[in-house]
C-alpha positions in Angstrom: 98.1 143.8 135.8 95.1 146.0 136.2 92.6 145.6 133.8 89.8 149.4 133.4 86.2 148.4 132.6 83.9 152.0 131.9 80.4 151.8 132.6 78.1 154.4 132.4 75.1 155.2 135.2 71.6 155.3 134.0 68.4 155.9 136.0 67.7 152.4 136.0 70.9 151.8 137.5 69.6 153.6 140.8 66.9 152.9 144.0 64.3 155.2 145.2 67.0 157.5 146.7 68.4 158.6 143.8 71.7 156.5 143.7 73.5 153.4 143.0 73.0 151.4 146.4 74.7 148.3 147.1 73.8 145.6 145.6 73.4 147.3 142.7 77.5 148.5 142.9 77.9 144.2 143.1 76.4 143.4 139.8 78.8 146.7 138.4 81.8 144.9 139.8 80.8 141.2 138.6 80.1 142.8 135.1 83.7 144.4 134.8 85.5 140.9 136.3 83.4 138.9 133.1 84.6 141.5 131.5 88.6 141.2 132.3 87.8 136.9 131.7 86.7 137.5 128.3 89.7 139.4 127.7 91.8 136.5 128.0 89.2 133.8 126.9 85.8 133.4 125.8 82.4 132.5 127.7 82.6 128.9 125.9 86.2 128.5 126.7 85.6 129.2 130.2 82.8 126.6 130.5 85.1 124.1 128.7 87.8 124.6 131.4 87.9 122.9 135.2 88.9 126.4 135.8 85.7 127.2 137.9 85.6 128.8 141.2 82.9 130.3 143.4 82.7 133.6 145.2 83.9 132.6 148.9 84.2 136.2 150.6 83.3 139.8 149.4 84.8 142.7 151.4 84.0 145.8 149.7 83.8 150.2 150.8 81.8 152.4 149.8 83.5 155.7 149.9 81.2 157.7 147.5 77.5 157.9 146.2 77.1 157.3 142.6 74.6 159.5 140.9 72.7 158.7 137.3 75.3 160.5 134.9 78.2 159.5 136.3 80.8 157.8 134.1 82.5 155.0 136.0 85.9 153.5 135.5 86.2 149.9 137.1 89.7 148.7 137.4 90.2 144.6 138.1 93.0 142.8 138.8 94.6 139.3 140.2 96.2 139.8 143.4 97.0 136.4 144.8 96.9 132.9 144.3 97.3 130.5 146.5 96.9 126.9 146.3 92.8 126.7 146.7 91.7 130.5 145.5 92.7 133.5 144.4 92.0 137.5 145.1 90.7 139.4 142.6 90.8 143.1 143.8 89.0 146.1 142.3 88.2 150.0 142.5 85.7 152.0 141.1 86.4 155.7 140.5 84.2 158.3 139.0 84.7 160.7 136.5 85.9 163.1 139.0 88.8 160.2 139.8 87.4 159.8 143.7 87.5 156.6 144.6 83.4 155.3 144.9 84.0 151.7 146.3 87.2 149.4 146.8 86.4 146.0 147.0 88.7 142.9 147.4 86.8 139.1 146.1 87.9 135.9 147.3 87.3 132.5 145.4 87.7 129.2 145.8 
């Protein structure tokens, strides 16, 4: 199951060339997975669990730019789990529906 995070670009969300670079698009994505988590439990849950896993591998496309204005939808989902990690993928799409950055996570 999919689960749609919205954020909304600000100035401040963007380097010196105007859009949302990178790194930047990173900290968008981890927002919307604690986000999906706190859907299904809270932050002090979590920490109370042994559920905890790190970020092992990030693979992610930028198809897009992202300008201030834009409304962003982020959609996050679980896509396998196997016995030591799981995939979490995601896609970011603009208010104009194009796809801005696909990006699959890996944990362990």
């Amino acid at each position: 199951m999919m689960e749609n995070f919205k954020v909304h670009v600000y100035p401040s969300d963007c380097d010196s060339v105007g859009h949302v670079n990178h790194a930047h698009m990173l900290t968008l994505l981890e927002r919307a997975r604690w986000s999906t988590l706190e859907r299904h439990m809270s932050y002090e849950e979590y920490m109370r669990t042994s559920l905890w896993a790190v970020v092992r591998k990030v693979e992610a496309s930028y198809q897009a730019q992202t300008f201030p204005g834009d409304d962003l939808s982020i959609r996050t989902g679980l896509t396998s789990v196997g016995n030591t990690s799981f995939i979490v993928r995601q896609e970011v799409r603009n208010q104009r529906g194009a796809v801005v950055c696909d990006a699959s996570i890996v944990y362990v």
